[in-house]
N, CA and C atoms of all chains as a GROMACS GRO file, in nm:
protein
  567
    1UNK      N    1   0.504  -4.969   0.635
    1UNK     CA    2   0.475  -5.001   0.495
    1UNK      C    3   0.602  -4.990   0.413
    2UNK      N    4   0.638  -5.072   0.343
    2UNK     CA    5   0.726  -5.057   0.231
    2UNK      C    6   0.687  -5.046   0.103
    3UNK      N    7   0.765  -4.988   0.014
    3UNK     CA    8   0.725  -4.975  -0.117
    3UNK      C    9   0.859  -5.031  -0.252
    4UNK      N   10   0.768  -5.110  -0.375
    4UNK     CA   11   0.846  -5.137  -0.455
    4UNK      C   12   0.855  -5.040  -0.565
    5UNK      N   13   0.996  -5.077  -0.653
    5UNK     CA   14   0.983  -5.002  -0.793
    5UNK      C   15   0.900  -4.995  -0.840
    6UNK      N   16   0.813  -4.867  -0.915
    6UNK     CA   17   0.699  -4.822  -0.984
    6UNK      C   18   0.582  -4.786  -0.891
    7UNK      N   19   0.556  -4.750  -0.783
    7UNK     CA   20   0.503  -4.720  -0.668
    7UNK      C   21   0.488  -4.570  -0.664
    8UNK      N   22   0.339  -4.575  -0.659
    8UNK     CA   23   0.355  -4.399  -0.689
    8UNK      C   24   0.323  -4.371  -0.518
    9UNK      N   25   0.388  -4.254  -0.517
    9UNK     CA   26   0.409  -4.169  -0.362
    9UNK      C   27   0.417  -4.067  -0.344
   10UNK      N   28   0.344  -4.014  -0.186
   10UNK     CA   29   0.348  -3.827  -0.215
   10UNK      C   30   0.423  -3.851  -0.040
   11UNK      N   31   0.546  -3.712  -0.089
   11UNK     CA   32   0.610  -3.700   0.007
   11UNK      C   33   0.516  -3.607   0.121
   12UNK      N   34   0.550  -3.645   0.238
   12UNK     CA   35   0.467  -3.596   0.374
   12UNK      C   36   0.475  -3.460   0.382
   13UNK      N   37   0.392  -3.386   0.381
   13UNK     CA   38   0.360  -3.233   0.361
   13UNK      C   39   0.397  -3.210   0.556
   14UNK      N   40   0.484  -3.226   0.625
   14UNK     CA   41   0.479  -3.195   0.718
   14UNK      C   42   0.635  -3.118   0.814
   15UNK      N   43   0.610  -3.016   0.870
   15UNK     CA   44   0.760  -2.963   0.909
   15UNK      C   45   0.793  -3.034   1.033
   16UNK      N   46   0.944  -3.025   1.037
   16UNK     CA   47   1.000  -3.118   1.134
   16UNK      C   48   1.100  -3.053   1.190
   17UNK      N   49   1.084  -3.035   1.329
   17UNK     CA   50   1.198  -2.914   1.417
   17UNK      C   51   1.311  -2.959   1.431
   18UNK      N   52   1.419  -3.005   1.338
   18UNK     CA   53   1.529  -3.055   1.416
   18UNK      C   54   1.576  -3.115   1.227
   19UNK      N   55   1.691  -3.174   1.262
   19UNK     CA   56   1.800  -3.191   1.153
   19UNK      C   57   1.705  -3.336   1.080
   20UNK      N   58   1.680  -3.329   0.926
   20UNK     CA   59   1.602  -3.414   0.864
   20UNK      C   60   1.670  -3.416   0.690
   21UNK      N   61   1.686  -3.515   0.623
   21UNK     CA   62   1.708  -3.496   0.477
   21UNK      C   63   1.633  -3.468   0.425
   22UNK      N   64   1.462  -3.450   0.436
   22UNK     CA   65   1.330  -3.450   0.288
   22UNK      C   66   1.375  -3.284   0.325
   23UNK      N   67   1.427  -3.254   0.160
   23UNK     CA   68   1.391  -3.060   0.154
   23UNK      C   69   1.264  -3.052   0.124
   24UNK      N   70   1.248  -2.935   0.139
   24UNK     CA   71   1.119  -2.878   0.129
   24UNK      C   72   1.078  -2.872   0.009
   25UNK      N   73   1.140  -2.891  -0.116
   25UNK     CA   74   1.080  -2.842  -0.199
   25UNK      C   75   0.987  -2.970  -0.246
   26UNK      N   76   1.016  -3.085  -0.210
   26UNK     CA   77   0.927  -3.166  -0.244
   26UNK      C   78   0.847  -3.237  -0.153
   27UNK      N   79   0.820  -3.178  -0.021
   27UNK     CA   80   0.728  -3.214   0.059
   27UNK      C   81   0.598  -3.160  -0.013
   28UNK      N   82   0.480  -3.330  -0.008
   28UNK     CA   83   0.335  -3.261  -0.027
   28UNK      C   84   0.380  -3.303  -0.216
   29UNK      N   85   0.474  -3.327  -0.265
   29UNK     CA   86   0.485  -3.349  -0.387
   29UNK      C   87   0.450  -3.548  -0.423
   30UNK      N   88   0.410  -3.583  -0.555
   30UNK     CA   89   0.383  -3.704  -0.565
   30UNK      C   90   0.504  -3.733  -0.683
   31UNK      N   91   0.558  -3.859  -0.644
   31UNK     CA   92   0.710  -3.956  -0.740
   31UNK      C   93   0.619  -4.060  -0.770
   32UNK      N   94   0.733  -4.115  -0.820
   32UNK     CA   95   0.721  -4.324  -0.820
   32UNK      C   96   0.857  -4.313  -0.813
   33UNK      N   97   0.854  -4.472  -0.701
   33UNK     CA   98   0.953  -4.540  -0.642
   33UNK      C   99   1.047  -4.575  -0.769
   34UNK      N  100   1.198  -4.482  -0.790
   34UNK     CA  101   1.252  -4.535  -0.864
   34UNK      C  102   1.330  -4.679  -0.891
   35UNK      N  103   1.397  -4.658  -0.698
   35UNK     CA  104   1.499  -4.810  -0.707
   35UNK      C  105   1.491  -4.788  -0.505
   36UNK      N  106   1.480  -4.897  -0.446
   36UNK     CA  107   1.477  -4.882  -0.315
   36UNK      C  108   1.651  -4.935  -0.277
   37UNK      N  109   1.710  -4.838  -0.196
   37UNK     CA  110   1.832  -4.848  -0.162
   37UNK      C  111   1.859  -4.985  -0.113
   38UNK      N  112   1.845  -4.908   0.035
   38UNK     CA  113   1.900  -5.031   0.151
   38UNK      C  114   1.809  -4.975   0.289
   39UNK      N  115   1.836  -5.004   0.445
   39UNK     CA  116   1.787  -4.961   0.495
   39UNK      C  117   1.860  -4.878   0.595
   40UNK      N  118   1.888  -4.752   0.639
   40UNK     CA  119   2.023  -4.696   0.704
   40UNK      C  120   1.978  -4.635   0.878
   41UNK      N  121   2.028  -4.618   0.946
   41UNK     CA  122   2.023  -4.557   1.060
   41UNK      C  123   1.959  -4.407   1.016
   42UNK      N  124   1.852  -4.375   1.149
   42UNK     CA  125   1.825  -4.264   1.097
   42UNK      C  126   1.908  -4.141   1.138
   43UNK      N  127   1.887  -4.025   1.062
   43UNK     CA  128   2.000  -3.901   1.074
   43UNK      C  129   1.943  -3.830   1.171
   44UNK      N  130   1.767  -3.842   1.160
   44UNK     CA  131   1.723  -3.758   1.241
   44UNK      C  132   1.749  -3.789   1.398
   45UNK      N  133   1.788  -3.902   1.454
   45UNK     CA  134   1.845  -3.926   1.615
   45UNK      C  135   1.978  -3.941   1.566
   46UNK      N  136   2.028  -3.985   1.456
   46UNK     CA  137   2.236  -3.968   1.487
   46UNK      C  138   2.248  -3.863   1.507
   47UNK      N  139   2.176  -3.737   1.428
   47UNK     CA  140   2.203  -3.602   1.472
   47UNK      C  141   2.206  -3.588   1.599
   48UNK      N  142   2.147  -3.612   1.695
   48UNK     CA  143   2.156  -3.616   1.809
   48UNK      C  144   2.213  -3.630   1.892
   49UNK      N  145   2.309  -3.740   1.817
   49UNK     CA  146   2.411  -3.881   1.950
   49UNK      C  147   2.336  -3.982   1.948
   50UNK      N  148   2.200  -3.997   1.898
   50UNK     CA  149   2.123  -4.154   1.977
   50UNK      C  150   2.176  -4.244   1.849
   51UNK      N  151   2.188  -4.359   1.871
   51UNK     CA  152   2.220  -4.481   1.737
   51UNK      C  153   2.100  -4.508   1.603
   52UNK      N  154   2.016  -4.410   1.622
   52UNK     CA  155   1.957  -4.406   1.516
   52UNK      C  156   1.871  -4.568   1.460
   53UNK      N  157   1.844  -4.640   1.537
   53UNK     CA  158   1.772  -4.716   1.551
   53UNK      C  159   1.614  -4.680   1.539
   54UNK      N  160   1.511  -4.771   1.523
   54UNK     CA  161   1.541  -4.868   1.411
   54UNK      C  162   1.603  -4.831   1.235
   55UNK      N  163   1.608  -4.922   1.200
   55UNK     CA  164   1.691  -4.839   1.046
   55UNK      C  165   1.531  -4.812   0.952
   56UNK      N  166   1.612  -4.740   0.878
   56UNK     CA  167   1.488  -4.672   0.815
   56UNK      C  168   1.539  -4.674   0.652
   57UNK      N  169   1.459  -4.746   0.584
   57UNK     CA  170   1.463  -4.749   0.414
   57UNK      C  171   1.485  -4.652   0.339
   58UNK      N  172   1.522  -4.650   0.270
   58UNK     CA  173   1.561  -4.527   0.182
   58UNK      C  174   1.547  -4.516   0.047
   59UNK      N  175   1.459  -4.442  -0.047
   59UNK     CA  176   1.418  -4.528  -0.193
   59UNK      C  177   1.528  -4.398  -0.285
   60UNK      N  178   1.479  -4.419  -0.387
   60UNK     CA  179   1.524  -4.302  -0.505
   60UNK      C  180   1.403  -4.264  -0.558
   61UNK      N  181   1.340  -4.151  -0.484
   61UNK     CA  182   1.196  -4.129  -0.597
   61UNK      C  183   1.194  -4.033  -0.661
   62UNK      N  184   1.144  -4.070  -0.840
   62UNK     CA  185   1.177  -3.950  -0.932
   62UNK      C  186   1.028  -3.870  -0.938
   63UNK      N  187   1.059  -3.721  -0.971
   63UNK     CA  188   0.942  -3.660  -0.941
   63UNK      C  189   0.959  -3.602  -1.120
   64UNK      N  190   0.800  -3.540  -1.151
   64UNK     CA  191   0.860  -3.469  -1.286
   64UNK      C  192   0.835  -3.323  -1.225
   65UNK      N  193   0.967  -3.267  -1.304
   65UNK     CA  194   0.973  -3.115  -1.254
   65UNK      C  195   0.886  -3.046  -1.280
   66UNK      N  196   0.810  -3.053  -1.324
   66UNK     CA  197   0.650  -2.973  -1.362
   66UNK      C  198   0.608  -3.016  -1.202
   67UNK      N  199   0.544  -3.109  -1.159
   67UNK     CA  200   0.519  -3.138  -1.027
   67UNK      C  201   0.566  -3.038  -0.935
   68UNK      N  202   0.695  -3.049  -0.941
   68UNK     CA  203   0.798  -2.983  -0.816
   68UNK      C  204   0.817  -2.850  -0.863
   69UNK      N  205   0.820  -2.760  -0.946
   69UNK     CA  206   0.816  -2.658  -0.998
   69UNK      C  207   0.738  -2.575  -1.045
   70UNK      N  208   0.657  -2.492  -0.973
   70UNK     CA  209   0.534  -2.438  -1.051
   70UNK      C  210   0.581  -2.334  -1.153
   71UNK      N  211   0.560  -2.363  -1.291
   71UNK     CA  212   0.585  -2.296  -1.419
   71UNK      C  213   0.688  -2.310  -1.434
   72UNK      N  214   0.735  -2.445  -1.447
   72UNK     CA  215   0.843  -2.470  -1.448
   72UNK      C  216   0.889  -2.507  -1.630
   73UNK      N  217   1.010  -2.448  -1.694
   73UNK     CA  218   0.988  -2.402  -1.834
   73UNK      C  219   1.027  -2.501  -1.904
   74UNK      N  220   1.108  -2.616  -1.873
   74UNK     CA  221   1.170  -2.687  -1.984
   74UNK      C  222   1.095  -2.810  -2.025
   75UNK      N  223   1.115  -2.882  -2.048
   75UNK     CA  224   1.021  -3.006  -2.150
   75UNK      C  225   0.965  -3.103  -2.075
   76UNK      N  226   0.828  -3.159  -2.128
   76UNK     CA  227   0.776  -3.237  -1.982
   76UNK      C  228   0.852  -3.367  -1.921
   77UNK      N  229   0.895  -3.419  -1.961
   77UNK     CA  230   0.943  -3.544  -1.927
   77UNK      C  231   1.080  -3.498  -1.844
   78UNK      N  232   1.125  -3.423  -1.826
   78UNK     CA  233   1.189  -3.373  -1.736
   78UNK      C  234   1.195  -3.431  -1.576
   79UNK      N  235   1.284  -3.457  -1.539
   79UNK     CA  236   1.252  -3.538  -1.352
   79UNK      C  237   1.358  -3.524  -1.275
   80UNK      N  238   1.350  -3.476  -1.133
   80UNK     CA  239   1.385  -3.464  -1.072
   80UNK      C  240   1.417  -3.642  -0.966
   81UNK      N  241   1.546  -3.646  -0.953
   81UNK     CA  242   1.504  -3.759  -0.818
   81UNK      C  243   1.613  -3.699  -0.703
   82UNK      N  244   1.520  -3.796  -0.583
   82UNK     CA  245   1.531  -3.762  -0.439
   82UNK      C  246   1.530  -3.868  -0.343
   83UNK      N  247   1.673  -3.885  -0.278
   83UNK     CA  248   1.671  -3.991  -0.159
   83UNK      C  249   1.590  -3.928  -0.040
   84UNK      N  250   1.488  -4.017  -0.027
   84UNK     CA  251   1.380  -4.014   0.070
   84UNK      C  252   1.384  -4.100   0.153
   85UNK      N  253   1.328  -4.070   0.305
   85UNK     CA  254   1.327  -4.207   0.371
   85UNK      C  255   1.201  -4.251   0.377
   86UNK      N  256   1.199  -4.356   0.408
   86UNK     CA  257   1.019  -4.454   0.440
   86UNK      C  258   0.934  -4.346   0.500
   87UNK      N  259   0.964  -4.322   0.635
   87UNK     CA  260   0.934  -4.230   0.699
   87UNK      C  261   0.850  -4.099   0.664
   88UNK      N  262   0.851  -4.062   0.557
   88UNK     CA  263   0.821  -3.932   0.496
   88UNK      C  264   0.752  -3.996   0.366
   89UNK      N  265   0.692  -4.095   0.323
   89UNK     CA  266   0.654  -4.129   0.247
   89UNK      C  267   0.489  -4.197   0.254
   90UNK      N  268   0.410  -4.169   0.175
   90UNK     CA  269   0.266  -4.217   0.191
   90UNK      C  270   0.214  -4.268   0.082
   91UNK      N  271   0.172  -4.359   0.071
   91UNK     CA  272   0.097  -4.455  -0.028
   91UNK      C  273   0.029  -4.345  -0.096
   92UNK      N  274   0.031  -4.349  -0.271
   92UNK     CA  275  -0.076  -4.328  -0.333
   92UNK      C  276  -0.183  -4.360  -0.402
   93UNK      N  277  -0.315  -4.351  -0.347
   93UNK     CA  278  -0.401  -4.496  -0.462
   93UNK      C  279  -0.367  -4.484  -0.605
   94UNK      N  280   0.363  -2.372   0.138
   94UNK     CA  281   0.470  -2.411   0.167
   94UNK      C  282   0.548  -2.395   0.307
   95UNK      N  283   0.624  -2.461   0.379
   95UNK     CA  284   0.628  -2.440   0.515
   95UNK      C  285   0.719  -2.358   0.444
   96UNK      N  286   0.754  -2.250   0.656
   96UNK     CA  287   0.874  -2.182   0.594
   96UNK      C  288   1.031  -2.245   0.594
   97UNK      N  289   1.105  -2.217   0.492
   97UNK     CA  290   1.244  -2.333   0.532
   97UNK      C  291   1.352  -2.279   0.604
   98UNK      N  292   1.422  -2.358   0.621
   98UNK     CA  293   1.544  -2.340   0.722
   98UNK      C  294   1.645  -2.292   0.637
   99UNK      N  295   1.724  -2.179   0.653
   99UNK     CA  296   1.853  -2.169   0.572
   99UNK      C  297   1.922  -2.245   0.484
  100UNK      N  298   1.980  -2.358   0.554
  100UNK     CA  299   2.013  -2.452   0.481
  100UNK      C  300   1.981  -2.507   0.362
  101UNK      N  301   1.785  -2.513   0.359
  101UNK     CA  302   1.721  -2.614   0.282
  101UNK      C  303   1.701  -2.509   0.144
  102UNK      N  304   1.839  -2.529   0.049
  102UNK     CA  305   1.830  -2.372  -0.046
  102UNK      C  306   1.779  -2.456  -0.194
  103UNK      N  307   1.687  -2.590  -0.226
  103UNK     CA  308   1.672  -2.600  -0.337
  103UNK      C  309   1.534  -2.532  -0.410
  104UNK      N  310   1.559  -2.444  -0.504
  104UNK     CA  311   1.471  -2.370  -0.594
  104UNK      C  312   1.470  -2.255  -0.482
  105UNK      N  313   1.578  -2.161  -0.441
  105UNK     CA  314   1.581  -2.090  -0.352
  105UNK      C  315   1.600  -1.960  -0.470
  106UNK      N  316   1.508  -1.877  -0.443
  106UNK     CA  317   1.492  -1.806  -0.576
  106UNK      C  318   1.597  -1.663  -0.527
  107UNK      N  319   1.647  -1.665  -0.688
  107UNK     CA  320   1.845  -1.561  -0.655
  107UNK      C  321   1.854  -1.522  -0.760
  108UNK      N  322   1.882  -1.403  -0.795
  108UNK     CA  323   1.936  -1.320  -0.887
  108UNK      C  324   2.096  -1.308  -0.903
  109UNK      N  325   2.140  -1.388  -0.794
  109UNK     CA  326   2.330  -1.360  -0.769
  109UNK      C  327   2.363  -1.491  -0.898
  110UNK      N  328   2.478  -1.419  -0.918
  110UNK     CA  329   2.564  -1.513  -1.006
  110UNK      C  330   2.589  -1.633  -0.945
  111UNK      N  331   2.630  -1.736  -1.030
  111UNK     CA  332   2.677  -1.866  -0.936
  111UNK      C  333   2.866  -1.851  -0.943
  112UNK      N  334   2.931  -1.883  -0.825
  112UNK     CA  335   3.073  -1.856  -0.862
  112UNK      C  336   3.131  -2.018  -0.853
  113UNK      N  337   3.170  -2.011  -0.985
  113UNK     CA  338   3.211  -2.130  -1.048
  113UNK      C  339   3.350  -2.147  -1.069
  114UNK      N  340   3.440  -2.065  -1.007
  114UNK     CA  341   3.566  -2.044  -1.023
  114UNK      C  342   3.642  -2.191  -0.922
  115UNK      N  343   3.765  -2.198  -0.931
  115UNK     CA  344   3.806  -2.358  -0.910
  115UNK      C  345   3.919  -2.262  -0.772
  116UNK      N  346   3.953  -2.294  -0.680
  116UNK     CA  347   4.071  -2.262  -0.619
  116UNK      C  348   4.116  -2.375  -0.504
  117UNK      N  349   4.272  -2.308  -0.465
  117UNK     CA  350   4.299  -2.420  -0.371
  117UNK      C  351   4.267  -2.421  -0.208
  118UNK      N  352   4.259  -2.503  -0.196
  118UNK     CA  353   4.204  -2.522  -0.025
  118UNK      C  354   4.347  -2.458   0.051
  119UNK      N  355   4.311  -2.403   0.135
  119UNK     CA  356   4.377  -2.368   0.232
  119UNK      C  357   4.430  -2.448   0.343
  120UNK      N  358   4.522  -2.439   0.408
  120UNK     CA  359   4.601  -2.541   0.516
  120UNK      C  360   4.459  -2.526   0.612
  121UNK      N  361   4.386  -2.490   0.697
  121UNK     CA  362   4.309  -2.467   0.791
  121UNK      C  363   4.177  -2.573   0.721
  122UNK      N  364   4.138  -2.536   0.617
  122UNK     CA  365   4.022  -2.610   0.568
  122UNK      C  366   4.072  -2.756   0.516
  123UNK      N  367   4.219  -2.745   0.491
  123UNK     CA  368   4.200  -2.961   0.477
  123UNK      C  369   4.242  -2.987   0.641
  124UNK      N  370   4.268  -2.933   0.725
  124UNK     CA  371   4.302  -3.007   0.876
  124UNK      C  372   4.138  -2.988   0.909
  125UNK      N  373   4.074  -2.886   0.898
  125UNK     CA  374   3.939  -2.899   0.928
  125UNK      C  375   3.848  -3.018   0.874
  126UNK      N  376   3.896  -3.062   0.711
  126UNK     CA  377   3.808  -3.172   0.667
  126UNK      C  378   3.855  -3.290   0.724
  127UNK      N  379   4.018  -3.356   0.740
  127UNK     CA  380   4.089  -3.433   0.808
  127UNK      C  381   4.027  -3.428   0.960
  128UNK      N  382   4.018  -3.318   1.040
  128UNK     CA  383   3.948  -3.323   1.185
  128UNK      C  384   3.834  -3.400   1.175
  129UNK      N  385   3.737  -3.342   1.088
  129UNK     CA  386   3.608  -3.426   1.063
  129UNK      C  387   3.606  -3.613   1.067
  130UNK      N  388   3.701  -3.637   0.948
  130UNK     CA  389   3.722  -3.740   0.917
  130UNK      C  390   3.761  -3.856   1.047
  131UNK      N  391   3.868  -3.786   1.138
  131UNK     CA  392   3.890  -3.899   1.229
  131UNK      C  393   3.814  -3.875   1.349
  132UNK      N  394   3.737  -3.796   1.415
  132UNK     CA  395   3.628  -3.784   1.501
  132UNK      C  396   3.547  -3.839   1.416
  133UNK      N  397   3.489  -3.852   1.323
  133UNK     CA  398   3.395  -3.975   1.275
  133UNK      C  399   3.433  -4.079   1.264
  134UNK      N  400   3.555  -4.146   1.253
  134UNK     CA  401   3.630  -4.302   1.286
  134UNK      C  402   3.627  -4.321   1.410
  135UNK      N  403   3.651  -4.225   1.477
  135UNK     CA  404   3.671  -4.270   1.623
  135UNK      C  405   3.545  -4.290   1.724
  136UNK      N  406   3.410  -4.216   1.618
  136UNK     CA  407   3.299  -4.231   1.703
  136UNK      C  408   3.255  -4.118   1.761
  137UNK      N  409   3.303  -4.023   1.789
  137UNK     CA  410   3.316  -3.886   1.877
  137UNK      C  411   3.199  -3.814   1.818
  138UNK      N  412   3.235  -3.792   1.681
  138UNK     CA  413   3.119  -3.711   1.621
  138UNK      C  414   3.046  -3.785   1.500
  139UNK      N  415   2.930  -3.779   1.473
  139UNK     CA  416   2.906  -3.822   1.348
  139UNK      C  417   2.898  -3.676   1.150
  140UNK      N  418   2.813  -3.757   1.089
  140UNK     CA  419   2.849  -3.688   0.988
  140UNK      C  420   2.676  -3.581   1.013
  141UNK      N  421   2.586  -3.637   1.054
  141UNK     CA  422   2.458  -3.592   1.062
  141UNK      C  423   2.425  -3.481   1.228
  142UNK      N  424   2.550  -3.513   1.301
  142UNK     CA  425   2.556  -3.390   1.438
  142UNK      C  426   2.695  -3.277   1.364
  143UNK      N  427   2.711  -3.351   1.261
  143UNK     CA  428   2.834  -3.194   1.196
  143UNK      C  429   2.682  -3.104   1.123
  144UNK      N  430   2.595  -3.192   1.015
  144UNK     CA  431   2.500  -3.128   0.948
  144UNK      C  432   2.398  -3.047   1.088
  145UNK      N  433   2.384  -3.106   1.173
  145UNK     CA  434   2.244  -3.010   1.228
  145UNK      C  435   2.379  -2.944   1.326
  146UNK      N  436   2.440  -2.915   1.391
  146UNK     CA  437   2.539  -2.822   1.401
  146UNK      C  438   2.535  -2.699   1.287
  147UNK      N  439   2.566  -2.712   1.158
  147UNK     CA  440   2.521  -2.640   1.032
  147UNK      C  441   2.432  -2.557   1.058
  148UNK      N  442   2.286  -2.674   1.035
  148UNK     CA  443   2.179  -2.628   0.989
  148UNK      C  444   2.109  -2.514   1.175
  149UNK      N  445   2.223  -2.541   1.304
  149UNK     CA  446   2.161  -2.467   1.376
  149UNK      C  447   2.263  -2.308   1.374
  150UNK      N  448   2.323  -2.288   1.305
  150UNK     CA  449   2.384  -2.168   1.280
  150UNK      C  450   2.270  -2.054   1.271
  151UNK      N  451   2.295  -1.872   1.372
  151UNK     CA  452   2.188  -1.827   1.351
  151UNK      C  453   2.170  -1.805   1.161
  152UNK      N  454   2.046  -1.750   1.083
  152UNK     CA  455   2.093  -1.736   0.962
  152UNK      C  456   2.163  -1.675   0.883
  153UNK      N  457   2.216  -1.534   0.956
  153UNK     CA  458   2.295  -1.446   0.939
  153UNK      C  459   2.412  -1.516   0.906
  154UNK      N  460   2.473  -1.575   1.029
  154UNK     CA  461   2.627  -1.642   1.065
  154UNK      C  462   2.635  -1.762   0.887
  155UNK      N  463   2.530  -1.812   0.933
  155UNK     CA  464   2.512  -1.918   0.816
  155UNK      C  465   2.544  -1.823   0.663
  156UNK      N  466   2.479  -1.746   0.658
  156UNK     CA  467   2.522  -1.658   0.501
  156UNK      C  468   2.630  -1.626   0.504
  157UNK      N  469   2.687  -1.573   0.632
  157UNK     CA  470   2.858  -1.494   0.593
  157UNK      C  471   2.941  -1.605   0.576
  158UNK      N  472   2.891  -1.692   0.629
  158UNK     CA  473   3.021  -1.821   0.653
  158UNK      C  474   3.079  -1.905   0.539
  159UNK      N  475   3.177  -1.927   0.461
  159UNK     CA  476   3.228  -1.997   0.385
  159UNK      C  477   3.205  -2.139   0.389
  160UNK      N  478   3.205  -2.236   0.337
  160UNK     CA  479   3.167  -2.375   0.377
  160UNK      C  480   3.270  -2.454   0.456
  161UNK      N  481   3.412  -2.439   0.477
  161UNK     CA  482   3.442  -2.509   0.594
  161UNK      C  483   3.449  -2.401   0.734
  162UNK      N  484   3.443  -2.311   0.704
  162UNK     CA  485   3.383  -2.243   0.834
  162UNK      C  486   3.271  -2.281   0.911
  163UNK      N  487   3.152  -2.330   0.811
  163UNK     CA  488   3.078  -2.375   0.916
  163UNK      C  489   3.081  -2.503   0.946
  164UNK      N  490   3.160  -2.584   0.849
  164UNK     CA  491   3.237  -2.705   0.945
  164UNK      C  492   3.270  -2.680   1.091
  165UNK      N  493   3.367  -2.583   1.106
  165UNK     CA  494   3.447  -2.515   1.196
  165UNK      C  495   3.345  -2.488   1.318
  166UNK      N  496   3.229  -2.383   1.269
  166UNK     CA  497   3.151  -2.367   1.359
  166UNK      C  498   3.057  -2.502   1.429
  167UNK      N  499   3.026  -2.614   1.373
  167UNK     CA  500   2.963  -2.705   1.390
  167UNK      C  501   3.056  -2.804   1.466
  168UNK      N  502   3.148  -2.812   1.442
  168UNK     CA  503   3.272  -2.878   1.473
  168UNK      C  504   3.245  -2.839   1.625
  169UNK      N  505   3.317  -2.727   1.643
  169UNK     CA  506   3.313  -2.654   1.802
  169UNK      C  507   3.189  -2.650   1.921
  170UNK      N  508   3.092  -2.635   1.819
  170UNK     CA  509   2.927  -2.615   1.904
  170UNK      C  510   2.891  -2.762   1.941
  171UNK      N  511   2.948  -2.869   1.854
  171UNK     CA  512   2.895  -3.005   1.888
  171UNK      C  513   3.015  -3.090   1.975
  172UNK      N  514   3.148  -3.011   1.975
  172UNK     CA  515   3.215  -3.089   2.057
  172UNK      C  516   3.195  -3.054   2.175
  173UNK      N  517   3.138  -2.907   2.205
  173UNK     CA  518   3.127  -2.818   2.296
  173UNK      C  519   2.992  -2.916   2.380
  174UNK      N  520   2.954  -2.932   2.337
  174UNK     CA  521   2.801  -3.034   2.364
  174UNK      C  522   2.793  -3.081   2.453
  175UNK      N  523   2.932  -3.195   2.392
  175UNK     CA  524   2.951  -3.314   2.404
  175UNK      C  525   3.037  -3.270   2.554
  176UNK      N  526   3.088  -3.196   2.594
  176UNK     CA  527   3.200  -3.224   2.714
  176UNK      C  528   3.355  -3.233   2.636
  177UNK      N  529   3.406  -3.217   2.517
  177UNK     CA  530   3.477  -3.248   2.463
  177UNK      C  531   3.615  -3.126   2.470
  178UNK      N  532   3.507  -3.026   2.448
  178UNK     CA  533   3.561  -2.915   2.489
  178UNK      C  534   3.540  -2.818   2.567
  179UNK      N  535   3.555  -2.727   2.664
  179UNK     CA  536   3.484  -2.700   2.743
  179UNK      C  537   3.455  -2.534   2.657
  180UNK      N  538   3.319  -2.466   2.686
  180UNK     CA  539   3.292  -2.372   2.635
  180UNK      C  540   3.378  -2.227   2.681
  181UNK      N  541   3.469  -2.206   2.568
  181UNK     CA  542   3.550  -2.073   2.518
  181UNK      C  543   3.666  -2.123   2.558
  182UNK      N  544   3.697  -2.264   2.529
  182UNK     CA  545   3.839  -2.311   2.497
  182UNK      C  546   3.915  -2.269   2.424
  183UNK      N  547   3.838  -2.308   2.281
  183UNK     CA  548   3.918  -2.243   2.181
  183UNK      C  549   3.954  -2.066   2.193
  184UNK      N  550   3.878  -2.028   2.262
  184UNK     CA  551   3.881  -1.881   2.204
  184UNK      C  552   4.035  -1.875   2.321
  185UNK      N  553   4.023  -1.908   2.411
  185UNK     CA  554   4.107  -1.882   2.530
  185UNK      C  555   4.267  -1.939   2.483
  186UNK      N  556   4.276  -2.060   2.405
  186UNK     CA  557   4.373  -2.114   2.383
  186UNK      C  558   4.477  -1.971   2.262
  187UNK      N  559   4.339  -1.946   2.134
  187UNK     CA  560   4.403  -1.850   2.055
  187UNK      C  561   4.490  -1.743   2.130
  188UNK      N  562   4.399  -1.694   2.268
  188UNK     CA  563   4.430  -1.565   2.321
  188UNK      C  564   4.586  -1.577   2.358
  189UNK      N  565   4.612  -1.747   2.361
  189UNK     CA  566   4.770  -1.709   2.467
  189UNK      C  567   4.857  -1.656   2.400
   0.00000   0.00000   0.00000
């Protein structure tokens, strides 16, 4: 599945044993698709040595820090963004 | 929340100061960033087997370590891997 700008999304609430970019703090959290990169080799097999095939998309999704921050103090419109890959990403109705 | 890996320190809750002070790199840490640089031109290593090299530091090692130290350490454990170097080269070479 791919996703366009304005696409709301909750990052994959799931742990992963080995070298990955999604931090934790926003796994299980919901964005919208700010701007979709390009599509890059993944890190999780370059880490490895393997060529990181197939390539894997990469968006900019902004979260609001209230979301990602529980009691979190400063003003609502406040947002966090985060290069995510496809991979870790799930449709939200 | 799962539990996280050392590495993964955002909203990592700290009472320590942040040290914001500016200084100069040392001869060891720009040949260490330069090392990086052309083992990733040449193919040998990438930039994501230097990071999980990092991120497999025990967590202890990982806290004491300065940030091109654990270049250093990641550097060694992943060339070590690889056949590149053979394990306790380096240490053996210092000893002569």
């Amino acid at each position: 599945m791919s996703f366009r700008r304005g696409d709301r999304v909750r990052v994959a609430d799931r742990p992963h044993d080995g070298h990955h970019r999604t931090p934790v703090y926003v796994k299980g959290k919901t964005g919208t698709i700010e701007r979709v990169h390009a599509a890059f080799t993944n890190p999780e097999t370059t880490a490895y040595g393997a060529d990181g095939l197939p390539l894997e998309r990469l968006y900019l999704v902004g979260f609001d820090q209230r979301e990602v921050w529980d009691g979190y103090p400063g003003p609502a419109p406040d947002r966090i963004y985060v290069d995510v890959f496809e991979h870790w990403l799930e449709a939200v109705e | 929340m799962e539990e996280r890996a050392v590495h993964d320190r955002g909203g990592w809750p700290t009472d320590a100061p942040i040290d914001r002070s500016e200084r100069e790199l040392a001869d060891w840490e720009l040949l260490t960033d330069a090392l990086v640089g052309v083992l990733g031109g040449q193919g040998v290593m990438n930039v994501d087997e230097l990071r999980r090299g990092i991120e497999s530091m025990p967590p202890g090692e990982y806290e004491r370590a300065s940030y091109y130290e654990r270049w250093l350490y990641s550097l060694e454990s992943v060339l070590t891997e690889k056949g590149v170097l053979e394990r306790g080269e380096l240490d053996r070479i210092r000893g002569e």
